[in-house]
N, C-alpha and C positions, 0 to 999 in steps of 0.2 A: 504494500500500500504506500504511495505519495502521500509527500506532506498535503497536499490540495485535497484528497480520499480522505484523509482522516480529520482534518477540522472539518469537512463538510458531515461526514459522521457526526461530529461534537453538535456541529449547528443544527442537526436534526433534533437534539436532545435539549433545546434550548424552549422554555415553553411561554416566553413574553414574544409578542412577536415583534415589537420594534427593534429588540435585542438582538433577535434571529436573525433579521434583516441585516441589520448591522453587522453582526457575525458573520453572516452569506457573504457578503463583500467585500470583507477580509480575508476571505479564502484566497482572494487575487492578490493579495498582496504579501505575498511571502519570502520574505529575507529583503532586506535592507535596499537591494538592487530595485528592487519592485514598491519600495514606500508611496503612500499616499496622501496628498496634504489632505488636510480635514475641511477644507475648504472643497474640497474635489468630493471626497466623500458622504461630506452633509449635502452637495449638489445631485449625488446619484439615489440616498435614501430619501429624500424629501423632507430630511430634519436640519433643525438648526443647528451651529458650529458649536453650541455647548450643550446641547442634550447629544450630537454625538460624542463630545468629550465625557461626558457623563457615561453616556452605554460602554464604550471604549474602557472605563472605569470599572464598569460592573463586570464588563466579561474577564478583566482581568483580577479583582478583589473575588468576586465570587464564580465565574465558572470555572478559573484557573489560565485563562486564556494567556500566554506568552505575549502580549503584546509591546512592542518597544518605542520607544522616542529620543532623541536625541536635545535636548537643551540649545539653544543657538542654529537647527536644524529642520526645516517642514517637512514634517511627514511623520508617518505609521505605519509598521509594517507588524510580520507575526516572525520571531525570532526563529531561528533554520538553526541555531549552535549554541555551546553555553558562549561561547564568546561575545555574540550579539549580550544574550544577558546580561555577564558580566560586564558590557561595556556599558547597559543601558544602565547597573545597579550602581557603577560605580561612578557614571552620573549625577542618579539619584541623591548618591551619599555626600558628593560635593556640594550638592543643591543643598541639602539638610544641614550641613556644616555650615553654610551659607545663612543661612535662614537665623539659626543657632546665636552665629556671632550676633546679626542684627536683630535679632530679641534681645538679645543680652545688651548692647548700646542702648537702644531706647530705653531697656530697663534703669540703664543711670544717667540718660539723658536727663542734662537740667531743663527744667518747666516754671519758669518764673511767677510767685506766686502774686499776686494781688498788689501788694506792697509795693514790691519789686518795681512790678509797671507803674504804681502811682509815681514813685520815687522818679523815674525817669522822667515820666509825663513834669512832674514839678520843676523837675534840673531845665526841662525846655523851656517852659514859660519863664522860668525865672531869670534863663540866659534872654529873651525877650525884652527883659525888665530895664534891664540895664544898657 
């Protein structure tokens, strides 16, 4: 059986049918050479570019679906090796390190409180003054 045989298998087994849709046209996109933008894909389903990011979502959190992406990159495709995976997780992981740091900035990012802005607002008027 072909990688294109056996997710159309999967997709038989899939019982929302928007998902299934979704799914069925990912069957044509498999390994990295064959990516799809989702701009391309929400034009072929007849959904919109974030309810297919959303199913794109499902079939990978809960059917299991291999699906990959690229950061800096357009397109989706269905992974053909662990190398696709690993390159798409170790993406991922940069993205989350990412994220991490800039939660943790804002977290001690200063936020001037009340005061703070009066105190200025007065330094202006009062350079005015004079």
């Amino acid at each position: 059986m072909n990688p294109k045989e056996y997710y159309h298998l999967k997709t038989a087994t899939i019982t929302e049918a928007d998902v299934r849709l979704v799914a069925a046209c990912m069957t044509d996109h498999i390994g990295e050479q064959n990516a799809v933008r989702i701009e391309d894909l929400s034009g072929r389903v007849g959904f919109g570019e974030r309810q297919v990011r959303d199913i794109l979502a499902i079939l990978v959190k809960q059917y299991g679906w291999p699906i990959c992406a690229n950061a800096g990159k357009a397109g989706r495709w269905i992974a053909t090796s662990e190398d696709d995976r690993w390159q798409v997780i170790g993406d991922l992981d940069s993205r989350i390190k990412e994220l991490r740091e800039r939660r943790e900035a804002l977290l001690t990012a200063k936020i001037p409180n009340a005061l703070e802005l009066n105190r200025a607002e007065a330094r202006v008027m009062q350079t005015g003054l004079f």
